[in-house]
C-alpha positions as CSV (number, residue, x, y, z in Angstrom):
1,X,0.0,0.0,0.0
2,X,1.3,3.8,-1.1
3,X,0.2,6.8,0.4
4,X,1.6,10.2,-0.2
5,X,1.7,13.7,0.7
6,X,1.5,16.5,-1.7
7,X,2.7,19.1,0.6
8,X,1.7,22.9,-0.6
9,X,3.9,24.9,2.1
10,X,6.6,27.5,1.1
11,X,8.1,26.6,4.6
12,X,9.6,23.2,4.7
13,X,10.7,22.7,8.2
14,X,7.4,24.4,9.4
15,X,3.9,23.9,10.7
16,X,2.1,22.2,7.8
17,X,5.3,20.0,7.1
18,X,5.3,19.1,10.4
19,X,1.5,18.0,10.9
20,X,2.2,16.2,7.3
21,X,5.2,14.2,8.0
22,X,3.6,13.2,11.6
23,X,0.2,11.5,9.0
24,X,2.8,9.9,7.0
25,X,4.3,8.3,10.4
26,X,0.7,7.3,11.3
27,X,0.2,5.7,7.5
28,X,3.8,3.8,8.0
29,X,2.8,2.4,11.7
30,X,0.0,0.2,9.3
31,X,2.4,-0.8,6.7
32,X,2.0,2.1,4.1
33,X,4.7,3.0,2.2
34,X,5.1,6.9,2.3
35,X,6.3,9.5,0.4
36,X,6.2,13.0,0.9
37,X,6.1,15.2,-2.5
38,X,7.4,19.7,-1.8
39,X,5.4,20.9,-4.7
40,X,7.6,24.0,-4.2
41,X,10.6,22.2,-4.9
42,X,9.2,20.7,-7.8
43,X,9.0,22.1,-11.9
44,X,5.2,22.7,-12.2
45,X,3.9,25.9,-14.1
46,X,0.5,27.0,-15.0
47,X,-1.6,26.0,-17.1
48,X,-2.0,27.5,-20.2
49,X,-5.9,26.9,-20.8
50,X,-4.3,24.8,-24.7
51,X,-7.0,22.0,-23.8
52,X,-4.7,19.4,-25.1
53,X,-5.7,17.5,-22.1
54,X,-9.2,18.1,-22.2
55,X,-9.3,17.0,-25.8
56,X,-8.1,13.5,-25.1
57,X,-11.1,11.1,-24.1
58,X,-8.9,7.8,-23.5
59,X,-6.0,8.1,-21.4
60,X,-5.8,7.4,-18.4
61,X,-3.8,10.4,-17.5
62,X,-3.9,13.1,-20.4
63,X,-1.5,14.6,-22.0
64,X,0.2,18.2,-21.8
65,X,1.7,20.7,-23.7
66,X,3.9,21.5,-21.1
67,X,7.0,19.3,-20.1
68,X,7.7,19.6,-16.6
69,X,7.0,17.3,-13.4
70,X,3.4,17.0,-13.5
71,X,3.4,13.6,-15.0
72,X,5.8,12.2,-12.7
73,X,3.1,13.4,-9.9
74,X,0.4,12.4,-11.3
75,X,1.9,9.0,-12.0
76,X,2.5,8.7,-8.3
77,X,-1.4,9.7,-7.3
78,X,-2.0,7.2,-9.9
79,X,0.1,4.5,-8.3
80,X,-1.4,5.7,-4.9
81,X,-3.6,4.1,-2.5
82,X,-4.3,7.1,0.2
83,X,-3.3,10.7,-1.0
84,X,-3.1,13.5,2.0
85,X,-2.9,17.5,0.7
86,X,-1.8,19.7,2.9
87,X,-1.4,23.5,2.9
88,X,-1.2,26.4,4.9
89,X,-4.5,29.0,5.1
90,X,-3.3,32.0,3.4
91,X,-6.0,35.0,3.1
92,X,-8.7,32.0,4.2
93,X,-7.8,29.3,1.4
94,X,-5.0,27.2,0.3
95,X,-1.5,28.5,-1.2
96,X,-1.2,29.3,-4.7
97,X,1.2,25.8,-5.0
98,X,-1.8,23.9,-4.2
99,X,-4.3,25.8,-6.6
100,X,-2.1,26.1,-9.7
101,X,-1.6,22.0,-8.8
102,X,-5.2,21.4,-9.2
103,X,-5.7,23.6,-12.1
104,X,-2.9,21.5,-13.8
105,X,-4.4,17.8,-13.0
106,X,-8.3,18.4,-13.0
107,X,-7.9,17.5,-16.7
108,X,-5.5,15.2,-16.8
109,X,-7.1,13.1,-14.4
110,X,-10.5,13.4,-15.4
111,X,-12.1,13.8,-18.7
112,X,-15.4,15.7,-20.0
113,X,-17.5,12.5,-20.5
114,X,-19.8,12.9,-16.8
115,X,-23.6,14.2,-16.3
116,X,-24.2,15.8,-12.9
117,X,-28.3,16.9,-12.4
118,X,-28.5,16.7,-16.3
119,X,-25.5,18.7,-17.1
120,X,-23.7,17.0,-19.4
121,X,-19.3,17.8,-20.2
122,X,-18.5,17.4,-16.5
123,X,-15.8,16.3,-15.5
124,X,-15.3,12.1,-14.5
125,X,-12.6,10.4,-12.7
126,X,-10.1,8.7,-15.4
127,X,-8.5,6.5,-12.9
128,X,-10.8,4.0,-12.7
129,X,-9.0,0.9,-12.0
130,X,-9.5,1.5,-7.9
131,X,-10.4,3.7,-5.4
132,X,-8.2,5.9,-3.6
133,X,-8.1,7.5,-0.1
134,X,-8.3,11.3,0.4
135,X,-7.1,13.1,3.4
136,X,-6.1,16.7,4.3
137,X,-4.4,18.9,6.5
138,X,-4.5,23.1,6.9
139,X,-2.6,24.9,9.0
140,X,-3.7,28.5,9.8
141,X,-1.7,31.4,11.3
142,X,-4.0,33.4,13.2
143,X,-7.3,31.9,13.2
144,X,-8.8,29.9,16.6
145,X,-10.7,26.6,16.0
146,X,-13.9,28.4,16.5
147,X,-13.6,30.9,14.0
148,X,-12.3,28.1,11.5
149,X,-15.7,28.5,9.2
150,X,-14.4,32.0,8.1
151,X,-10.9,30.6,7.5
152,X,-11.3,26.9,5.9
153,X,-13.0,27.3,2.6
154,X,-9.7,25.2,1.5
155,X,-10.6,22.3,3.0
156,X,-14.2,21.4,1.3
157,X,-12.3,22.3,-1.9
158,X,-9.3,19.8,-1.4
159,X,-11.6,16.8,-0.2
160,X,-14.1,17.5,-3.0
161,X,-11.9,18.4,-6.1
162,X,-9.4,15.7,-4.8
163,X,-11.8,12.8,-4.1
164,X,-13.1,13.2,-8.0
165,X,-9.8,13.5,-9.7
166,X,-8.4,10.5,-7.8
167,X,-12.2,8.0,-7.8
168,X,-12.2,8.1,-4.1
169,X,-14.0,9.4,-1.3
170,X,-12.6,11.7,1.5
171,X,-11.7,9.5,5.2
172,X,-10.4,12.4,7.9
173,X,-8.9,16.1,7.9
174,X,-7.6,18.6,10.0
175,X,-7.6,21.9,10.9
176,X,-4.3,23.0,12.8
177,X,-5.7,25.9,14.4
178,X,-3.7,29.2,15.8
179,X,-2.8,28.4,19.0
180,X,-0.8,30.9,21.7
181,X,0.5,29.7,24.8
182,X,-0.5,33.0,26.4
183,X,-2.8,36.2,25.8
184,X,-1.0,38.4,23.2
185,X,-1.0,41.8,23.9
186,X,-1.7,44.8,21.6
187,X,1.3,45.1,20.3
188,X,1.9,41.5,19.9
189,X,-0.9,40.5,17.5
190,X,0.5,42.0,14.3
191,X,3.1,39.6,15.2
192,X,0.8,36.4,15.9
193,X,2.3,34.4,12.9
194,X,5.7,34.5,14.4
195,X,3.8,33.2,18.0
196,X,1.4,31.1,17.1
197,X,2.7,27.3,18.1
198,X,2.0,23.4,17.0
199,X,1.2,21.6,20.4
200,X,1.0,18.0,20.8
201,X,-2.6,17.5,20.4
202,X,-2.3,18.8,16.9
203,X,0.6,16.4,16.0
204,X,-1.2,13.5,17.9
205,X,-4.4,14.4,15.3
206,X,-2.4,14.4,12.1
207,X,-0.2,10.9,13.7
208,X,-4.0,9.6,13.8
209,X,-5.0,11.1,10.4
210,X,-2.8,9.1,9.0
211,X,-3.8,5.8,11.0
212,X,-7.0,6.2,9.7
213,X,-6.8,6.9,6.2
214,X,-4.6,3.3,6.3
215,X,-7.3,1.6,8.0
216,X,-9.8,3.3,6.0
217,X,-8.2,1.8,2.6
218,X,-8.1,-2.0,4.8
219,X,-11.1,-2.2,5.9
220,X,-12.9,-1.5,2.4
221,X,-14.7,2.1,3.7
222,X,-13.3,3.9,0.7
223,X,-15.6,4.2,-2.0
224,X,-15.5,5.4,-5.9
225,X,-15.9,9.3,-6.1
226,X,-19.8,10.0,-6.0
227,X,-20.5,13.5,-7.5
228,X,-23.9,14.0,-5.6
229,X,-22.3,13.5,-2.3
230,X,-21.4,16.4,-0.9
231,X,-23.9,18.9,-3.3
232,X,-25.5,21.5,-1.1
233,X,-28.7,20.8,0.1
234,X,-31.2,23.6,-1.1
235,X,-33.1,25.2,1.5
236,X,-36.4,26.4,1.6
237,X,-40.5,25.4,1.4
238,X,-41.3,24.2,-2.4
């Protein structure tokens, strides 16, 4: 079994790579083989909207006009049994490593052959042959755990967009929280980046995160990407 991290921090030594290295420890202590995958440190530009991807309806990861590591990523996801993405919050949502990422592989991974409530074109999951687990970490700077709803709009995003570019179904996340060992004064909080700190519940959670996305993938709970899952309810009297 394979599970890696695509990891979507500027900061390699720091919060987010931290909580992400801790899941991969949790995925080893049940056997996984792990990898851990710096998109920063890696070739990947944006996309240039050519469509060569989207024009191909067999592969089973399309093609690009641009040479760089993508492929080599995407052949790992592909390989993959559990996948965990894990960012920072910056300004509320994930960094621009992990958007320009996703931009590049919606595609690639899936192709324009899906209906969703009679909409034809959308997009389906190309890697078919299994299901894959989905995971995902944030780590925010500033924001408390219960003010995370006006800070996570990352997190949806990564389990949704991930689950259906991988045919799999979201198991666990978390949300690393701001955390100060003390009050910070006035002059302090333009600072608060700088103080927040990772405490050992937090690195307990992602050490567990990563237990159960393994266990998850065992014990059969993983199912094939279903694209009315996680569709807003509409609200209202008819």
């Amino acid at each position: 079994m394979k599970v890696i991290a695509l990891n979507a921090t500027y900061r390699a030594q720091q919060t987010t790579s931290r909580l992400a290295h801790q899941a991969l420890g949790g995925a080893a202590s049940q056997g996984a083989v792990t990898e851990m995958l710096m998109l920063k440190n890696l070739d990947i530009r944006y996309c240039t909207n050519c469509l060569t991807c989207y024009g191909d309806m067999e592969s089973r990861i399309a093609p690009c006009s641009i040479d760089d590591d993508m492929t080599m990523v995407l052949e790992k996801i592909k390989d993959a049994d559990g996948i965990i993405l894990a960012s920072p919050v910056h300004n509320g949502f994930v960094t621009g490593l992990m958007t320009v990422f996703f931009e590049r592989a919606i595609w690639r991974l899936c192709r324009p052959t899906g209906e969703l409530l009679g909409l034809k074109g959308c997009p389906e999951p190309r890697l078919t042959d299994k299901v894959r687990a989905v995971a995902t970490i944030v780590s925010a700077g500033l924001v408390p755990p219960e003010l995370r709803s006006y800070c996570d709009s990352g997190t949806p995003w990564m389990l949704e967009t991930g689950s259906l570019m991988v045919n799999g179904s979201p198991v666990g996340d978390l949300y690393a929280a701001a955390v100060f060992l003390r009050q910070l004064n006035d002059q302090e909080w333009p600072r608060a980046f700088f103080l927040r700190e990772l405490t050992e519940e937090q690195l307990t959670e992602a050490y567990q995160l990563g237990v159960r996305l393994v266990l998850a993938i065992k014990e059969g709970r993983v199912k094939a990407h279903d694209p009315l899952a996680n569709l807003p309810q509409a609200s209202g009297s008819a």
